[in-house]
N, C-alpha and C positions, 0 to 999 in steps of 0.2 A: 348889385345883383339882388332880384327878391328870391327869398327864400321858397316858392315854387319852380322856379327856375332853380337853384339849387340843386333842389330834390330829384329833380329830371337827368341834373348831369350825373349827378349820384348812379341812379337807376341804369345807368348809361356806361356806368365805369369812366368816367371823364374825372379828371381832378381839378380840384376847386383849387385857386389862386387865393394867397393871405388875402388880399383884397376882401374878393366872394366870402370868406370866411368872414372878415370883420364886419361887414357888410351887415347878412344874415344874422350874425349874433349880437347886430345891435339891433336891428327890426325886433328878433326874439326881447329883447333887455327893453322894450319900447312896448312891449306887449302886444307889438304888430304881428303875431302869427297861435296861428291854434293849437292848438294840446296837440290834435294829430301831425301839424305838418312840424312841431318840436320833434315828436317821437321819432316821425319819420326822417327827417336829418340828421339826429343824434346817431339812431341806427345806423343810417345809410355810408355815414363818417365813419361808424367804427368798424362797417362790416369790410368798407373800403380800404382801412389804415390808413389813420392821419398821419400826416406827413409833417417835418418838421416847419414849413410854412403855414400850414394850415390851424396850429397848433402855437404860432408866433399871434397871424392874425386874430385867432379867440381871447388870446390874453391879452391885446392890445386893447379888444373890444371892451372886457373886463375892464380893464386903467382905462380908456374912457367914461367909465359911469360910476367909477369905486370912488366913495369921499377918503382922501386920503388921510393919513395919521402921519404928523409931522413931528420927525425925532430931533431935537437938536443935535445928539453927540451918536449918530447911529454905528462907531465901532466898535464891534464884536456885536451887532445885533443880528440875530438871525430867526430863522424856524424848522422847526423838527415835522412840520405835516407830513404827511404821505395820504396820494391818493384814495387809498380805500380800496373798497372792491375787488379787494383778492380772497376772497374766500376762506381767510385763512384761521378765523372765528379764535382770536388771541385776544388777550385784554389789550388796553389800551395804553401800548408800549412807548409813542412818542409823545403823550402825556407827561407818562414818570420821567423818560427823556429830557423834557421841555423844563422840569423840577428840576434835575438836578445841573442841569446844562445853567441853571442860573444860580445856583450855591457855590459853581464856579465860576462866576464869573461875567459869565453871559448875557447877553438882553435878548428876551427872546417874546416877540410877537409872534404867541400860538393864534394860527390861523385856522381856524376850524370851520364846523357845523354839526347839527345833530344826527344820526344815523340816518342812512340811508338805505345800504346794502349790507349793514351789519346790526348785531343787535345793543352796539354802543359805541355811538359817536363822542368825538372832542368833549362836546358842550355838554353831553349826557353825562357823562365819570366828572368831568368838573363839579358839576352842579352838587353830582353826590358826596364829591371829596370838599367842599362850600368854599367852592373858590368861584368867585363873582366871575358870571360871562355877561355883562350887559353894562358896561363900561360905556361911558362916554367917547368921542374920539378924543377930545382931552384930558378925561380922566385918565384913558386907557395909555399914551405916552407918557404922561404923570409916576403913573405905576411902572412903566419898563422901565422910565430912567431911575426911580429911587428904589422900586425893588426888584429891579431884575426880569419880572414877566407880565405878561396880559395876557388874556385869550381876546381874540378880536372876533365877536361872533359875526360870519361872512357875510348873511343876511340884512346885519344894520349897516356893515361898509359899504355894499352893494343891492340897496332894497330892489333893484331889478332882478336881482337874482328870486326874487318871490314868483316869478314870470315863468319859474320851471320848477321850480319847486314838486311841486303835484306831479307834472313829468315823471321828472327823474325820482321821485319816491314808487309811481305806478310802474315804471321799467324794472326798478328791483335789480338792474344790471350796472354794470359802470358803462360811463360813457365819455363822451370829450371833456364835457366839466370838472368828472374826475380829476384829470388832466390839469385841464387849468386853471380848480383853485388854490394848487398849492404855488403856483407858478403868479400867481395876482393877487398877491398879500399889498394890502394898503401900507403899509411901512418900508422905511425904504433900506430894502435889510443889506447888509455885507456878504451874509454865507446864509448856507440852507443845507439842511440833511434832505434831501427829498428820497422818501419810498415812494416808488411805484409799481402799477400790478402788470406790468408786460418790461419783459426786459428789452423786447425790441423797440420799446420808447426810448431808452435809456439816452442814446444821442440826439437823440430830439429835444428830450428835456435841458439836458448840459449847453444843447447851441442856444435855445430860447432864454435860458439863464447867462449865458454869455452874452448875447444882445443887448439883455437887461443891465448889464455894468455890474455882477456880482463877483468880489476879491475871489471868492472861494467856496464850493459846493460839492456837495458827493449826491450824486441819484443812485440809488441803492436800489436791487430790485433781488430778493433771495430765490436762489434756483429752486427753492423747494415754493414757489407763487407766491409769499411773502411781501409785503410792499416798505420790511426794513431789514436791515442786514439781518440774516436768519443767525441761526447757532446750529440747525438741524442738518446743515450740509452747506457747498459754497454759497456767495451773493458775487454777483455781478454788479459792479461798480463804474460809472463814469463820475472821475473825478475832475471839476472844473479848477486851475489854479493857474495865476498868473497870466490869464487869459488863453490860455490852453485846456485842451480835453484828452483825458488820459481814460482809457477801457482796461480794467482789469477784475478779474478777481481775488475774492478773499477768501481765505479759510480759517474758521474760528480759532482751529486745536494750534495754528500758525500763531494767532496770538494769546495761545494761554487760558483760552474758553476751550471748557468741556464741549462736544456734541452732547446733543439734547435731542429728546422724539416730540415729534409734533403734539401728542397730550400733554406735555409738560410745558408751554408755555401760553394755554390756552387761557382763555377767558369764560367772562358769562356776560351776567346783566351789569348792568353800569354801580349795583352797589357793590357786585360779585367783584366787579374789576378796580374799585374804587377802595377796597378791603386790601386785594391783589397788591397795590399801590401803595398804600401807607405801610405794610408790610416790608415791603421791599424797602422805604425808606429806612426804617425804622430797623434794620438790617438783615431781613430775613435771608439766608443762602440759597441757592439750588439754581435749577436752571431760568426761571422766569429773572432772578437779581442778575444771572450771566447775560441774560437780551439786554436787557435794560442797561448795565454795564459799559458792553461792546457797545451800543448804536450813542450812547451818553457819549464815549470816549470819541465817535466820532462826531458828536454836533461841539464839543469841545474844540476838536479840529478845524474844523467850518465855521466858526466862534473865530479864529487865530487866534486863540488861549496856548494852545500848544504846537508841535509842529510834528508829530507824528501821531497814527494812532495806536500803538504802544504806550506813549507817553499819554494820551488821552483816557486810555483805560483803567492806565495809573491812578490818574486822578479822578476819574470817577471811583475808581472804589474808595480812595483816601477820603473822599465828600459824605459818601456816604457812609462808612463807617465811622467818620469823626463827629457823624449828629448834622453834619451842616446841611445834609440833605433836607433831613428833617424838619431844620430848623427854619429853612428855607421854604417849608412847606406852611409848616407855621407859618408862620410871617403875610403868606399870601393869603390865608384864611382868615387874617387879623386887617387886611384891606379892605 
C-alpha cells in the first residue's frame, strides 16, 4: 500500500492492516513521502487509535532498516525507555533508572533520542552527565557487556529515522513513533520497563513485545499521565512473564513509597535534570530518590535480577546507598 492510499482510508475510518502499516513506514524510512503526507498519517493513526496490529507492523518496519547491535551473552539485558509525550515535564527518571539497574546488575541498552515534546531527552541529560551517546555498534555492545550500559543514539541505529525527524520535532505532539521506538531497540534485549503515554496502549505494547520473544516486561503507564510508574497516585501495569499478560495496578504507599505531588518530581533543562541525577545517586532523599527507586526496582525485575518488586526496591536502595550507584556512574563517565 502507498502512503496516499493510506491516508484516504485514514480519512475514511477504515483500519489499516500490519501489512499497510509496514508498507507505509518503509516508503516513509525510504524517504518516498513528504513532510505533509508524514504528518498527515501520523495524525490520521493517532486520531484513529492504533491498534495492536498496526503497531506490530511499524516496529517490524523499524527491524527492517535498524543496523543491529550484536550481544553475545544478552541475559539480564534490557531497557528502561518510555515513550515520551506525556506531558509530564519530570527530569529524566529512566535515565537514573538505566544507572542504577546496572550497579545491579544489569545490561542495559539505553535506547533513546534527543527531545522532542519535552525539554530533555535521553541523549540531552547524558551528554550533560558526559556519558558518551555516539558509540559505535561495536563499541556500544563492548560497553553493555564490560560495563553494564550504552545509550544507543536511535538515529545512528536507524539513519532512516532522519526521514521524520523534522516531522515529528514540527508536530510537537507524540505519535506512532513514540510508540515504536521503545518497542525497536537494536539489541536483542530479555526484559524492558516500558513507560508509555496512553494507558489504553498498554496491551498493545505487552502483545507486540510478546511477538518479539521477550522473558519479561512491565509497560507502565501512571494514572496521573505519566509514561513511568508514578509515586503521585496508582500506575496501570501490564506485566509480560512467561509468555503471558497480566493487567494490574500498583500503589506506591503498597510498597513502602511515600505519595508525592506532581511539583516534587519535576524537572528542567538537561543540566537542571543531570544535577537532579547525580544527586540522587549520590544519595540525596525525598520524593524524586522514591521515583527513581520504585521504577529501578522494577527494571531490576525485568532484568530477572530479582523476583518480586519488593525485593527489587530493596535493592535498589541497597545500590545506591552503598556508593555503587555512584560508582557505577563513574565508571561510565570514565568510557
Amino acid at each position: 500500500m502507498i502512503i496516499e492510499e493510506a491516508i484516504k482510508k485514514l480519512g475514511a475510518r477504515e483500519v489499516l492492516s500490519e501489512n499497510d502499516v509496514r508498507d507505509v513506514i518503509n516508503q516513509i524510512m525510504k524517504g518516498q513521502a513528504t513532510s505533509c503526507q508524514i504528518g498527515g498519517f501520523l495524525m490520521g493513526l493517532r486520531i484513529n487509535g492504533e491498534t495492536p496490529e498496526q503497531i506490530l507492523g511499524a516496529v517490524k518496519a523499524l527491524r527492517d532498516n535498524f543496523i543491529p547491535v550484536e550481544i553475545k551473552n544478552p541475559k539480564h539485558l534490557i531497557d528502561t525507555c518510555g515513550t515520551g509525550g506525556d506531558g509530564g515535564k519530570t527530569f529524566n527518571i529512566s535515565t537514573a533508572v538505566a544507572i542504577v539497574a546496572a550497579s545491579g546488575g544489569a545490561k542495559v541498552a539505553k535506547h533513546g533520542n534527543r527531545a522532542v515534546s519535552s525539554k530533555s531527552g535521553s541523549a540531552d541529560v547524558l551528554t550533560e552527565l558526559n556519558i558518551k551517546t555516539d558509540y559505535s555498534k561495536d563499541e556500544s555492545a563492548k560497553v553493555i557487556e564490560e560495563k553494564g550500559m550504552a545509550f544507543l543514539f536511535a538515529p545512528q541505529y536507524n539513519g532512516a529515522m532522519r526521514n521524520v525527524a523534522n516531522e515529528r520535532k514540527e508536530l510537537g505532539t507524540r505519535t506512532l513513533f513514540n510508540m515504536i521506538g521503545p518497542l525497536s531497540n537494536p539489541a536483542p534485549l530479555t526484559g524492558q520497563l516500558m513507560g508509555i503515554y496512553d494507558g489504553k496502549l498498554l496491551e498493545s505494547a505487552g502483545l507486540v513485545l510478546k511477538n518479539l520473544g521477550l522473558n519479561r516486561a512491565l509497560i507502565v503507564h501512571g494514572d496521573d499521565g505519566l509514561d513511568e510508574i508514578t509515586t503521585t497516585t496508582t500506575t496501570s501495569v501490564c506485566e509480560l512473564k512467561d509468555g503471558e499478560l497480566k493487567i494490574y495496578k500498583l500503589n506506591p504507599e503498597d510498597l513502602g513509597i511515600k505519595l508525592a505531588n506532581a511539583d516534587e518530581i519535576k524537572g528542567g533543562t538537561p543540566k537542571e535534570n543531570a544535577k537532579i541525577i547525580i544527586d540522587i545517586l549520590k544519595g540525596m532523599q525525598g520524593p524524586k530518590r522514591d521515583i527513581v527507586v520504585l521504577n529501578s526496582g522494577a527494571a531490576l525485575y525485568a532484568a530477572e535480577l530479582v523476583e518480586s518488586l519488593n525485593e527489587g526496591i530493596n535493592k535498589a536502595k541497597e545500590l545506591i546507598d552503598s556508593g555503587k550507584a555512584y560508582e557505577k556512574y563513574e565508571e561510565l563517565t570514565a568510557c
